[in-house]
Phi, psi and omega in degrees: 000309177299340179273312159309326196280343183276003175259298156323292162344304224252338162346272185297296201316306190307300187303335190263352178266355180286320145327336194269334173294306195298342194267304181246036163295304187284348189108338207274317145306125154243077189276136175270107204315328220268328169294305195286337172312301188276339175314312212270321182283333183274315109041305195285288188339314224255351147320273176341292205283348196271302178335290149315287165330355181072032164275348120083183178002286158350315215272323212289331178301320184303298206302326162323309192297280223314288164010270183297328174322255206332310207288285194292326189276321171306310165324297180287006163283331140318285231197357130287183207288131218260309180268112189239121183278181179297287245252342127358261187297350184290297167310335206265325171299309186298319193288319174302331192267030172212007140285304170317317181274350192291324146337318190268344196260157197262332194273126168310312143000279174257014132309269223319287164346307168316288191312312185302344191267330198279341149345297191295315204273339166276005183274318203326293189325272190305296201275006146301301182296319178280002161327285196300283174263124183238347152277020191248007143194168185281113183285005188284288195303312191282335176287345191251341185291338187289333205280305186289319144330326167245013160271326175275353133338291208274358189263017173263123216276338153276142205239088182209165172292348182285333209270329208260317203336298179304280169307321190304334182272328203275333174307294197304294159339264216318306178278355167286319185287354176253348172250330163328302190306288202300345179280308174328316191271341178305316162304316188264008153303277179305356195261284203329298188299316128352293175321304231272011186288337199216096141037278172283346153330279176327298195280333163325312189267353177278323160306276161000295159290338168278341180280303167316000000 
């Protein structure tokens, strides 16, 4: 059973990224190299600790993701996002010296806690951008990513904080970053529609932006 589900795991994972390839082949995707850089590294770390750790089947979703991590930070220096602001590089330095330190430390434990932080914080990036453009990525890809993830929980044949600690934030990421979108695009549905109601709508808003 943990081996189907870990297999099922890396599936549902496969299936959810192919839209996601597919988008930014077309232009429609803009993935930000500086998030899949540290994804695909910390992604790798937290195989290797699950790998330690007896997580046995469970595991097999990381090392995909770490993969496809890799995979995607290549596309984007091609076809991702061009413009990297200060606070940009702020994240992607804060990940690297705190990969160094996760390096430097003997407790498995707390690697795994670093990575999960230093996660959160190479996310910072994709999620500034998809603020702004919240159609600039796919909630199809982020949703099934929270999904493979807690199938690969329960496909974990040890149940500890070294094993779950990790995946257990990317559920939770993933799915805050899927309703972040879905309030976004909601919105900017509703500003579009606003616009288009009127003629006179428009020119208010175009007199406006000219007074600024």
């Amino acid at each position: 059973m943990k081996e189907t589900l870990g297999i099922l795991a890396v599936i549902v994972g496969f299936i959810g990224y192919i839209p996601y390839f597919r988008t930014i082949f077309s232009g429609k995707t803009k993935p930000h190299a500086f998030s899949w850089l540290v994804w695909g590294t910390l992604t790798g770390i937290a195989f290797v600790s699950q790998v330690a750790g007896n997580g046995g089947a469970g595991a097999w979703v990381t090392g995909f993701t770490a993969l496809i991590s890799f995979t995607i930070f290549g596309l984007a220096l091609f076809k991702g996002v061009k413009d990297f602001p200060l606070t940009d590089w702020l994240c992607l330095a804060g990940s690297i010296i705190a990969i160094a330190l996760w390096a430097l430390t003997k407790n498995p434990l707390i690697a795994v806690v670093l990575i999960t932080i230093i996660d959160f914080v190479a996310f910072l990036p994709t999620i500034r951008k998809s603020y702004s453009e919240p159609n600039s990525e796919p909630i199809f890809t982020y949703s099934l990513s929270g999904l493979k993830f807690l199938i690969g929980i329960i496909a974990l044949t040890e149940l500890s904080w070294l094993t779950v600690l990790y995946p257990a934030s990317l559920v939770m990421a993933n799915g805050g970053f899927v309703v972040m979108l879905l309030i976004r695009r909601n919105k900017l549905a509703q500003e579009q529609s606003s616009l288009a109601l009127s003629p006179l709508t428009r020119s208010k808003v175009t007199q406006q932006r000219t007074h600024r």
